[in-house]
MARKOL-371449 format. One record per residue: residue in three letters; x, y, z of N, C-alpha, C in turn. Coordinates in steps of 0.02 Angstrom, whole numbers, plus 50000, padded with zeros to 5 digits. Each point is the difference from the previous one (the first is absolute). Example, Ala and Ser with C-alpha at 12.3 -4.5 7.8 and 13.67 -1.06 7.14 Angstrom:
% MARKOL-371449
ALA506604971650390499555005950000500455006050000
SER499825005349964500425005950003499615005550037
//
This chain:
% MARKOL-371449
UNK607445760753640499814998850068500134992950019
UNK500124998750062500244993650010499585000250083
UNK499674992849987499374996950046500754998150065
UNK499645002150046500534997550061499924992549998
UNK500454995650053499984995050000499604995150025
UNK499805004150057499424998950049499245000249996
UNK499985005649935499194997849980499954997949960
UNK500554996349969499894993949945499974992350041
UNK500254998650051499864997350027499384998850020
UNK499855004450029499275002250030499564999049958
UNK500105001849934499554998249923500054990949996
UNK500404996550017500134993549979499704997850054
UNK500225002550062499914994650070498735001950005
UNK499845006649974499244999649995499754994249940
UNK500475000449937499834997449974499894990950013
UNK500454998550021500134991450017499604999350052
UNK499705005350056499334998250042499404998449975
UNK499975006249946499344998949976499974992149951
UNK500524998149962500044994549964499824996350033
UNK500054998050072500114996250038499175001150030
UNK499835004150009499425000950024499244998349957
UNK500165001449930499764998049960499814992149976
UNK500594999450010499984992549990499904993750051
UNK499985004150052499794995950067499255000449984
UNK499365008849990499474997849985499774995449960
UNK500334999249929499944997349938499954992850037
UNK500514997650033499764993450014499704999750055
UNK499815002850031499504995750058499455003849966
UNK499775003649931499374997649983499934996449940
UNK500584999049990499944992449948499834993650047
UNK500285000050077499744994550043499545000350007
UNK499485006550005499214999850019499724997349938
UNK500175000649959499474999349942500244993449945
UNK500594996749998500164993949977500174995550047
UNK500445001950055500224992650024499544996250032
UNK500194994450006499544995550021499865002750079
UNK499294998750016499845005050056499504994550067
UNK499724995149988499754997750028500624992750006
UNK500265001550066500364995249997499994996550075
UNK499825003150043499704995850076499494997950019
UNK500114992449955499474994850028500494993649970
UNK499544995350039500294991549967499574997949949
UNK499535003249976499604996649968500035003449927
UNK499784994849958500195004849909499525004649990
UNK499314999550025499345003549982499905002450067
UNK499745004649998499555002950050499325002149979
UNK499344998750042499615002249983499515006750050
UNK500015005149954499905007450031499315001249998
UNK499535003150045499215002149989499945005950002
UNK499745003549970499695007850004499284997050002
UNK499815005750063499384998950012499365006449969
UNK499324999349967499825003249957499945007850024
UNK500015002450078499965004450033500575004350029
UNK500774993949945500655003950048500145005549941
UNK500375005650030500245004849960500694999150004
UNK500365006349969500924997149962500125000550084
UNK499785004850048500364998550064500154996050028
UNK499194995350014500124993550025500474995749935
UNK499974998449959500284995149960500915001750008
UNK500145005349998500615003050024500334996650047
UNK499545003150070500124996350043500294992950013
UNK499324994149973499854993850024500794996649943
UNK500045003549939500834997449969500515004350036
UNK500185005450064500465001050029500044994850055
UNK499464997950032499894996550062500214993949985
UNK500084997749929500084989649979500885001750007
UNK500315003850004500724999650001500154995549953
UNK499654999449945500364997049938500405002249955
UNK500015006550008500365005949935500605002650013
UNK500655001649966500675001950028499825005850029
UNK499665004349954499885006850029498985003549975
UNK500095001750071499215003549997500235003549947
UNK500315006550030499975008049969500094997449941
UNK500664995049935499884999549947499214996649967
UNK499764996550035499124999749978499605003050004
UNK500035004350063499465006949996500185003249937
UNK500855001650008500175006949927499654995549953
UNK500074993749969499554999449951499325000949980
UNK499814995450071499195001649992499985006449982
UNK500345004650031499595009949980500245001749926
UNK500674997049981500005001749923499614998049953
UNK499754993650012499414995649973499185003550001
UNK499935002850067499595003650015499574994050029
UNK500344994950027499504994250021499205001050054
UNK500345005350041499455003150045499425003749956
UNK500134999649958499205000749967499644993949960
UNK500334996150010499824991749934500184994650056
UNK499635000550090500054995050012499414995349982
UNK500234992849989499444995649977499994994650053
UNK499424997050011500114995150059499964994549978
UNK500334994050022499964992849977500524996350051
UNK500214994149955500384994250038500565001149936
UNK500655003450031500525000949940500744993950016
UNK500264996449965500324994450016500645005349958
UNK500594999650068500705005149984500314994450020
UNK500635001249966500514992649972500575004350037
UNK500344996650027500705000250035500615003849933
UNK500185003850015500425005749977499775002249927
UNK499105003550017499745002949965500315009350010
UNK500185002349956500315008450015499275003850018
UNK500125005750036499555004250005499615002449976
UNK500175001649936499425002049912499664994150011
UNK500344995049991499554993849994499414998250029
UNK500115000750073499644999650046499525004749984
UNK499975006750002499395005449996499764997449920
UNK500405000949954499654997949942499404993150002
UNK500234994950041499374996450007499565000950036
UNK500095003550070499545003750031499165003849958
UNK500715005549967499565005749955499544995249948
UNK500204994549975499694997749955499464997350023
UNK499854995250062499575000050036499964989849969
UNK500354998149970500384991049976499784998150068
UNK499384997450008500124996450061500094991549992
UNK500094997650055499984992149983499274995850048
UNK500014995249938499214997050020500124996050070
UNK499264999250031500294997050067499524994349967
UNK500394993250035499714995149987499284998850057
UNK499414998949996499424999750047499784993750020
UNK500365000150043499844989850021499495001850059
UNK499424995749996499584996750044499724992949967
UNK500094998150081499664991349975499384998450040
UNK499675005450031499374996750046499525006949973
UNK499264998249985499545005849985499384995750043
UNK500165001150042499494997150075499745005350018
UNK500085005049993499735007350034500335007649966
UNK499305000749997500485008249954500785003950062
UNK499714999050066500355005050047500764994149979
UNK500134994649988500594995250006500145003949913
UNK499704998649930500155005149980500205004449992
UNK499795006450043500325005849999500705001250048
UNK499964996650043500665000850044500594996449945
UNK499864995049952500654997249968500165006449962
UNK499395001649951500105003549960500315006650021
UNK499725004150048500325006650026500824999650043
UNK500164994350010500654996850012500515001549943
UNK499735000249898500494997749980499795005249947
UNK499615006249995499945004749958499775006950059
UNK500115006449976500005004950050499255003550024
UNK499674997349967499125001750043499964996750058
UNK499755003450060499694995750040499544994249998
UNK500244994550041499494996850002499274999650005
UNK500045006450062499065001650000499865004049946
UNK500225000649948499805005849944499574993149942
UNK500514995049998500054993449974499204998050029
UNK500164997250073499374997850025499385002449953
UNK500065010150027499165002749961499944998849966
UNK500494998349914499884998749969499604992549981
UNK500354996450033499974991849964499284998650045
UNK499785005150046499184997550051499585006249967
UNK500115002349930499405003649980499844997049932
UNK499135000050035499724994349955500235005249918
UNK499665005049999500255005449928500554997749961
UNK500394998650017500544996749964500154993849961
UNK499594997850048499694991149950499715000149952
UNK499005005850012499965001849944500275001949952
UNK500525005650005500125003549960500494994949944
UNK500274995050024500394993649972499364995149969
UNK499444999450021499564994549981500164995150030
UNK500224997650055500054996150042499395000150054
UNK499584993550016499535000750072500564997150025
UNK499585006550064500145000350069500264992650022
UNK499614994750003499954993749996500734996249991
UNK500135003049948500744994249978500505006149999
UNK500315004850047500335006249999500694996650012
UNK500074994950072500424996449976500424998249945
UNK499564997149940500404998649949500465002249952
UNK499775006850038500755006749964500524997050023
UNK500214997450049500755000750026500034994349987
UNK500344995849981500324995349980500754999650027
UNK500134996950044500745000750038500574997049955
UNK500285004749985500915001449946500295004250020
UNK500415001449940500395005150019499965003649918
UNK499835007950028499905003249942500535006650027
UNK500015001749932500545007649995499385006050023
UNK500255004350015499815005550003500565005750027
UNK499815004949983500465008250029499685000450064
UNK500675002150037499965000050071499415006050018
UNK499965005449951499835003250009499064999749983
UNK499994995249967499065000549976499544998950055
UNK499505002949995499265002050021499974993050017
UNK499385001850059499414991650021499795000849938
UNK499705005049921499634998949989500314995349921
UNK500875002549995500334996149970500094992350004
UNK499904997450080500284993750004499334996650021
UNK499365001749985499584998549988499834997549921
UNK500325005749970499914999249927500574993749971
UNK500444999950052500394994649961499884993450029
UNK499655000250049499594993450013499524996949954
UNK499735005649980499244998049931500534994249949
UNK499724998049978500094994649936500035004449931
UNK500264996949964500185006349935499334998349964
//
């Protein structure tokens, strides 16, 4: 038996589509998932916040909206292979200029945040206090306030009421963007 000429053709000309088709997916999801992906900005670092109440939607979102990334859809496809929408973590995450997409969710997922430095130089008033402080970590300030104007807390430190002041000592200390009034209370105490 002898194959006509025309559906051997037809056998070659499906075949070299699909090659072709194949290998067009193959690399644009080798672009989602290695190439360098964060590449629109001027700056080498960027620094990103998840907030303790956002879910993968919002966080989705707020990295489609920075127009920093070549491509959304290749960061979403990761995030969902990653399964990132179930392991969001909130913090202050510092992403480096032509970090790839894995990369990016992989530090996400890991939840690596970077310390924020806590500068205040005046402890004249708890309310001056809490407005620096809720400025440069993600609790509210009035959450801050209740805390730092309940006497319970002094006790519970052994500090009088009296010298409450003398917790704060104006520097600059580390802390996660993300800790409690009742954390940056605690890192006020003296060791």
């Amino acid at each position: 038996m002898r194959i006509r000429k025309g559906w051997l053709w037809g056998i070659m000309v499906f075949a070299g589509v699909t090659v072709i088709a194949v290998s067009l997916a193959g690399i644009t999801l080798y672009s989602w998932i290695y190439r360098p992906a964060l590449i629109y900005t001027d700056k080498d670092t960027l620094l990103f916040h998840i907030r303790s109440d956002e879910a993968f939607d919002q966080v989705n979102q707020n990295l489609a909206g920075s127009g920093w990334f070549r491509s959304q859809r290749g960061l979403q496809w990761v995030a969902e292979k990653k399964q990132y929408d179930q392991l969001v973590k909130p913090g202050r995450f510092t992403l480096h200029r032509g970090m790839s997409n894995t990369e990016v969710i992989d530090l996400l997922r890991s939840g690596k945040q970077t310390e924020v430095n806590l500068v205040f130089n005046t402890t004249r008033t708890f309310e001056r206090i809490a407005g620096v402080v809720g400025r440069q970590i993600e609790p509210d300030s009035l959450e801050i306030l209740e805390l730092l104007t309940s006497q319970t807390i002094y006790e519970e430190l052994g500090i009088p009421w009296e010298q409450r002041f003398a917790l704060f000592i104006p520097d600059t200390y580390r802390l996660f963007w993300t800790a409690t009034p009742r954390e940056f209370i605690d890192r006020m105490k003296p060791a």
